[in-house]
C-alpha positions in Angstrom: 102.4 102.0 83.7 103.0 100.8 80.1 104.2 104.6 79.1 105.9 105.2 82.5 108.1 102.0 81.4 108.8 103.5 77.6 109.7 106.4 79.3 112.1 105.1 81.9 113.8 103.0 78.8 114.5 106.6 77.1 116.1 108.3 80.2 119.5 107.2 79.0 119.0 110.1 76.3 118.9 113.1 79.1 121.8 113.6 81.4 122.8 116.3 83.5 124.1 118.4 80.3 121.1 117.6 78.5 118.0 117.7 80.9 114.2 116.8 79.5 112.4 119.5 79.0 108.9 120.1 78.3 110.3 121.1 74.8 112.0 118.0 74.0 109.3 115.9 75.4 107.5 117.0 72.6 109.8 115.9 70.3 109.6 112.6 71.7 107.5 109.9 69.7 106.1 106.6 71.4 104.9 103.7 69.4 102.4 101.6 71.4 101.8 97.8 70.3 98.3 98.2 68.2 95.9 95.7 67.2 94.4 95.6 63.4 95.5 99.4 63.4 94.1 100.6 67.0 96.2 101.0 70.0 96.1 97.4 71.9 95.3 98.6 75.5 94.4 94.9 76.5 98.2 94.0 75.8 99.7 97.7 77.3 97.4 96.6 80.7 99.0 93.0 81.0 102.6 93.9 79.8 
C-alpha cells in the first residue's frame, strides 16, 4: 500500500499526451523511509 500511495502521488506527471509506460516506469526512482541504512518496513506497514 505504501508504494501504491508514492505512485498515485506521481500520476500528476503522465497525462493523456504522456501516458506511463513500462519504459518510463523504469526511469522512475522511489525513496522509501529507511532505518540506520535499511529500508523501514515497520514504518511503510503503519504509514
Amino acid at each position: 500500500m505504501f508504494l501504491v500511495t508514492i505512485m498515485n502521488l506521481e500520476k500528476y506527471r503522465y497525462n493523456y499526451g504522456r501516458k506511463c509506460s513500462q519504459t518510463r516506469m523504469k526511469q522512475i526512482s522511489i525513496k522509501l523511509p529507511s532505518k540506520k541504512g535499511q529500508p523501514d518496513f515497520e514504518y511503510m506497514e503503519n504509514s
